[in-house]
DRENTORKOL-3810 file (N, C-alpha, C; in nm, 4 decimals):
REM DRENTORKOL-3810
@n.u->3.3179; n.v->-0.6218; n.w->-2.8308; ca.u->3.4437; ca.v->-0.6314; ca.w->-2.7605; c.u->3.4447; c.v->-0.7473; c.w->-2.6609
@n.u->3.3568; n.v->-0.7880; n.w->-2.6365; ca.u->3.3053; ca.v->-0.9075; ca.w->-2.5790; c.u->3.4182; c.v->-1.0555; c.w->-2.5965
@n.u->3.4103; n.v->-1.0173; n.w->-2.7689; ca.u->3.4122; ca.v->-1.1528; ca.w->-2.8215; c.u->3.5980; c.v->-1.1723; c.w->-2.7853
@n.u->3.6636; n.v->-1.0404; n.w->-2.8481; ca.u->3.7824; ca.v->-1.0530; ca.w->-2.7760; c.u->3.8177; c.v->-1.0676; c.w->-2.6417
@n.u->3.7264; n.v->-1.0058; n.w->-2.5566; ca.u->3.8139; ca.v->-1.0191; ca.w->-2.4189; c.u->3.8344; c.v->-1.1830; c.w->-2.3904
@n.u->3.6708; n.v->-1.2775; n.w->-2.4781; ca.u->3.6536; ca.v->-1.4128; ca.w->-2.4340; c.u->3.7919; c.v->-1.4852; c.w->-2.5167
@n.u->3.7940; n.v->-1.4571; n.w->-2.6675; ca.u->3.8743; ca.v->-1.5078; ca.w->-2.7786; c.u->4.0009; c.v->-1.5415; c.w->-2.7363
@n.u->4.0201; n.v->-1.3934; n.w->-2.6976; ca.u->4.1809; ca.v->-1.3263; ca.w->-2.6981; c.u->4.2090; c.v->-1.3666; c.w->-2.5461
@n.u->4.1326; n.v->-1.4038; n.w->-2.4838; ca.u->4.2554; ca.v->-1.3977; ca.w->-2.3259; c.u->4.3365; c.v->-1.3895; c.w->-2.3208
@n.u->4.4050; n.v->-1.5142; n.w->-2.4210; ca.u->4.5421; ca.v->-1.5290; ca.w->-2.4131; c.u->4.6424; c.v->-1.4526; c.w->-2.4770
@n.u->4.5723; n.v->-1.3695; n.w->-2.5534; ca.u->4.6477; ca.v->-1.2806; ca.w->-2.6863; c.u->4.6237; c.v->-1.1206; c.w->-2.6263
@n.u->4.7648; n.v->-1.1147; n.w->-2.5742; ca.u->4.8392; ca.v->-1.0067; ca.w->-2.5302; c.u->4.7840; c.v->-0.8284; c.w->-2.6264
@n.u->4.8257; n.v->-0.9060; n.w->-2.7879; ca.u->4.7980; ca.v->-0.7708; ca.w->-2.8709; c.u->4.6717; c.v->-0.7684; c.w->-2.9055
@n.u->4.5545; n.v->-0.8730; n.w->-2.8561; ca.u->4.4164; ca.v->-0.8638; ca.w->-2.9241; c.u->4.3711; c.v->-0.7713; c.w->-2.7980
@n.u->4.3809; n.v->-0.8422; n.w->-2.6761; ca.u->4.3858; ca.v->-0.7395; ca.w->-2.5211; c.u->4.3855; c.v->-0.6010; c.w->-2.5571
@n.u->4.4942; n.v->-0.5377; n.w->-2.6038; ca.u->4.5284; ca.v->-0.4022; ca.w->-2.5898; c.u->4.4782; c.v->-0.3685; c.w->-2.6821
@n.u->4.4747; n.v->-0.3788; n.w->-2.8052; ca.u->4.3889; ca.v->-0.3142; ca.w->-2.9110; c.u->4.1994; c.v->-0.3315; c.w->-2.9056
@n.u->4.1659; n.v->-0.4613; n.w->-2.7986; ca.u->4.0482; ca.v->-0.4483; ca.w->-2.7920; c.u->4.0203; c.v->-0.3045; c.w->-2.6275
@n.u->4.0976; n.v->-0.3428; n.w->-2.5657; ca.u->4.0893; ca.v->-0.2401; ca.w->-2.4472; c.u->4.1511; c.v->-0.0859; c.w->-2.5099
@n.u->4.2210; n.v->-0.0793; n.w->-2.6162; ca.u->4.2045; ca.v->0.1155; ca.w->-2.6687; c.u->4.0571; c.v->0.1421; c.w->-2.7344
@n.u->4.0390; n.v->0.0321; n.w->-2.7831; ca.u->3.9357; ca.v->0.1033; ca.w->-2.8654; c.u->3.8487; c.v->0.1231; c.w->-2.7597
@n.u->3.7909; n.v->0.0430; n.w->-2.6489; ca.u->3.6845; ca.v->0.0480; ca.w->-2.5842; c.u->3.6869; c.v->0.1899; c.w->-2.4746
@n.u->3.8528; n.v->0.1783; n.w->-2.4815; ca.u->3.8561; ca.v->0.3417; ca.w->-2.3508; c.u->3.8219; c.v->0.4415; c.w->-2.4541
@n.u->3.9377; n.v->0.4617; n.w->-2.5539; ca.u->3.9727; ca.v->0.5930; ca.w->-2.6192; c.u->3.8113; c.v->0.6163; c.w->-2.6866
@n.u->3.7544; n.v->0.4521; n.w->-2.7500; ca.u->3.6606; ca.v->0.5472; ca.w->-2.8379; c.u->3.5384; c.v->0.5068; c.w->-2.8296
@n.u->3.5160; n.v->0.4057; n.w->-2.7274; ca.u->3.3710; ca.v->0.3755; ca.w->-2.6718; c.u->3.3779; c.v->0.4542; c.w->-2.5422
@n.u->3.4346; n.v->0.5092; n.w->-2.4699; ca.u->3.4118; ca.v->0.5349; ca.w->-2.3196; c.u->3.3825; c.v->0.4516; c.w->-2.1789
@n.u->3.4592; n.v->0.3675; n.w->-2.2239; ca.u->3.4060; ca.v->0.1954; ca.w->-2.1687; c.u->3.5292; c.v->0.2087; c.w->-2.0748
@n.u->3.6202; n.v->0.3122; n.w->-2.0096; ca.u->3.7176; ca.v->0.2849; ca.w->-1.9014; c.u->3.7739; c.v->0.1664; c.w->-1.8232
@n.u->3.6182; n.v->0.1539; n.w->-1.7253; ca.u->3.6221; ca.v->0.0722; ca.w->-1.6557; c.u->3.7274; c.v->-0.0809; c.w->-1.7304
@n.u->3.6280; n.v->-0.1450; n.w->-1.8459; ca.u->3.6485; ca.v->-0.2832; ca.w->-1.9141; c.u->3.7920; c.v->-0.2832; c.w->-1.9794
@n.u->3.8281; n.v->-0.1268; n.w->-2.0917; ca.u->3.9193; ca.v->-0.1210; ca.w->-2.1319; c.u->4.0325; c.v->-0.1565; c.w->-2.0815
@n.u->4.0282; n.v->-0.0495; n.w->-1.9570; ca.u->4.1135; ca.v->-0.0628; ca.w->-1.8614; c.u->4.1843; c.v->-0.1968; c.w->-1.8130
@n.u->4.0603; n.v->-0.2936; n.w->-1.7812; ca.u->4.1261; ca.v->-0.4230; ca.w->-1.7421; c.u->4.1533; c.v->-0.5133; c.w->-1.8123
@n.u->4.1456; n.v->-0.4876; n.w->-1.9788; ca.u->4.1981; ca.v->-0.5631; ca.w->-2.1334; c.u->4.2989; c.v->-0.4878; c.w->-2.0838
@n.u->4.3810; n.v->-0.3926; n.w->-2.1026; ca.u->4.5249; ca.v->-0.3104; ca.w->-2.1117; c.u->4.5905; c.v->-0.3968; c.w->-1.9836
@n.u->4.5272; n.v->-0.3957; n.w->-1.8901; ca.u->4.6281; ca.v->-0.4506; ca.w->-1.7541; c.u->4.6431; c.v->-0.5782; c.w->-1.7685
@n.u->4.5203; n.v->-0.6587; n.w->-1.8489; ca.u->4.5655; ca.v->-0.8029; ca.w->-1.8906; c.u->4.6678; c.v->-0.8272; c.w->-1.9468
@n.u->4.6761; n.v->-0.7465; n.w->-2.0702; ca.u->4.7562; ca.v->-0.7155; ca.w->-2.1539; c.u->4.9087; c.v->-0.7275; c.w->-2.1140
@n.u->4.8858; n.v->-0.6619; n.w->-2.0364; ca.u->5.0534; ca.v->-0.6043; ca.w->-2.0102; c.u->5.0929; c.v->-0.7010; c.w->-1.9099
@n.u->4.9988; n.v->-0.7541; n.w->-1.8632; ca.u->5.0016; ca.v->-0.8984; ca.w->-1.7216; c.u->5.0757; c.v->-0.9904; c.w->-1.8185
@n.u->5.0029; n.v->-1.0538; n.w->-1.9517; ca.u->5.0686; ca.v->-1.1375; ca.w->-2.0145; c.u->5.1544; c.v->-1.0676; c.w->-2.0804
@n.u->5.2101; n.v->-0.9574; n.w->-2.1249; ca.u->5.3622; ca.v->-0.9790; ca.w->-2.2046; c.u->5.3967; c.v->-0.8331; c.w->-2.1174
@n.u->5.4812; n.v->-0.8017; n.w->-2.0159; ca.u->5.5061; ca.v->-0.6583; ca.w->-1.9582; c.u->5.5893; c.v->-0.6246; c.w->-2.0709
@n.u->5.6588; n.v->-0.6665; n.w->-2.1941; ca.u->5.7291; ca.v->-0.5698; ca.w->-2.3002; c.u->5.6550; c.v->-0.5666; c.w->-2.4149
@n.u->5.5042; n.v->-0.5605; n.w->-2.4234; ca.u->5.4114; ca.v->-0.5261; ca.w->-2.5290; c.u->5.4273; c.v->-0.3243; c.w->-2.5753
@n.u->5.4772; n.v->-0.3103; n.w->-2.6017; ca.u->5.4959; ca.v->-0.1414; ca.w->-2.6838; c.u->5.3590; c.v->-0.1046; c.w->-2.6190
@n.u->5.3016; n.v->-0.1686; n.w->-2.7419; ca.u->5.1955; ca.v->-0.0655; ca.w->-2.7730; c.u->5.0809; c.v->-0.0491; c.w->-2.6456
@n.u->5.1349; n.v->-0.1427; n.w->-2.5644; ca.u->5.0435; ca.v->-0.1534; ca.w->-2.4226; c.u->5.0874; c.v->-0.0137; c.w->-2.3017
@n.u->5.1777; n.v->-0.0558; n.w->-2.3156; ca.u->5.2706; ca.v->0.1326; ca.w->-2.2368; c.u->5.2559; c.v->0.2181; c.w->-2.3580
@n.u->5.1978; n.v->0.2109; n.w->-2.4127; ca.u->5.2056; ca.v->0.3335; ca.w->-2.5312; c.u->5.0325; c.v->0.4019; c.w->-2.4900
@n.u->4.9533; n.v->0.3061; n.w->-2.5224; ca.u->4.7775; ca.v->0.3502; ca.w->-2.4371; c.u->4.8090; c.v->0.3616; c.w->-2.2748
@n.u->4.8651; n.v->0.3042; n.w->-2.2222; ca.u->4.8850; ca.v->0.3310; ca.w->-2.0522; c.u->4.9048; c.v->0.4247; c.w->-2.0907
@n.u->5.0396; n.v->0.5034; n.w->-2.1175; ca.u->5.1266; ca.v->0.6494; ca.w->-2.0660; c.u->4.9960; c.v->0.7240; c.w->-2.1897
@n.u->4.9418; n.v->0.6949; n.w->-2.2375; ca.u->4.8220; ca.v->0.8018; ca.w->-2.3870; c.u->4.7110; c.v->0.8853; c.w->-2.1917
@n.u->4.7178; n.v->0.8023; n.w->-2.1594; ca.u->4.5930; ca.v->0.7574; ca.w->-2.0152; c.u->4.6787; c.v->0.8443; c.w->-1.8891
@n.u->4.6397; n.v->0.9066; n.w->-1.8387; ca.u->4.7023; ca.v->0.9440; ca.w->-1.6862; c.u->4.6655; c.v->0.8443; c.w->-1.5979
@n.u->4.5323; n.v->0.8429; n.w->-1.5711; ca.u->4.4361; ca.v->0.6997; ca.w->-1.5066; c.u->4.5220; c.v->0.5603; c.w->-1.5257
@n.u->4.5633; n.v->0.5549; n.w->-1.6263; ca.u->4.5698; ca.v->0.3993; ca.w->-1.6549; c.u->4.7110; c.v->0.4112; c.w->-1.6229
@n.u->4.7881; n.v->0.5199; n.w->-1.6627; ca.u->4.8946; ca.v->0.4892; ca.w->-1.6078; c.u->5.0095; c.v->0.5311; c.w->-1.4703
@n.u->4.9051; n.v->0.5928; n.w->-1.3921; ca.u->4.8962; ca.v->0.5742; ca.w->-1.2805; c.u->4.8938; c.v->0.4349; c.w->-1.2150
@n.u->4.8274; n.v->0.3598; n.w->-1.2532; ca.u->4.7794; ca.v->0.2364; ca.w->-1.2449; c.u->4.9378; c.v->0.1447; c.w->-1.2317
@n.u->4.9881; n.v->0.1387; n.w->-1.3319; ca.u->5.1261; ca.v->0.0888; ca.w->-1.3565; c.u->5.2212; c.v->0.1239; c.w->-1.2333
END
């Protein structure tokens, strides 16, 4: 997940799909967490980015 956070900076949907997998199914919170907020930093009308926030109480608290 590495390779995306470096790859993808700039890529909004690589962000959020690399930050679900790492919360929902590595347990990686912390990192996930701040791929999703990148995420949503670069495009705030990404779906599927408020879709893992509001999945999250934590994360979407955050919002």
């Amino acid at each position: 997940m590495a390779v995306v956070a470096e790859r993808g900076s700039d890529d909004a949907v690589a962000l959020c799909n690399g930050g679900y997998a790492l919360t929902f199914m590595y347990g990686d919170f912390e990192v996930g967490a701040a791929m999703i907020d990148r995420a949503l930093a670069l495009n705030p009308n990404l779906a599927d980015g408020w879709r893992v926030a509001a999945a999250s109480p934590d994360l979407a608290t955050r919002w």
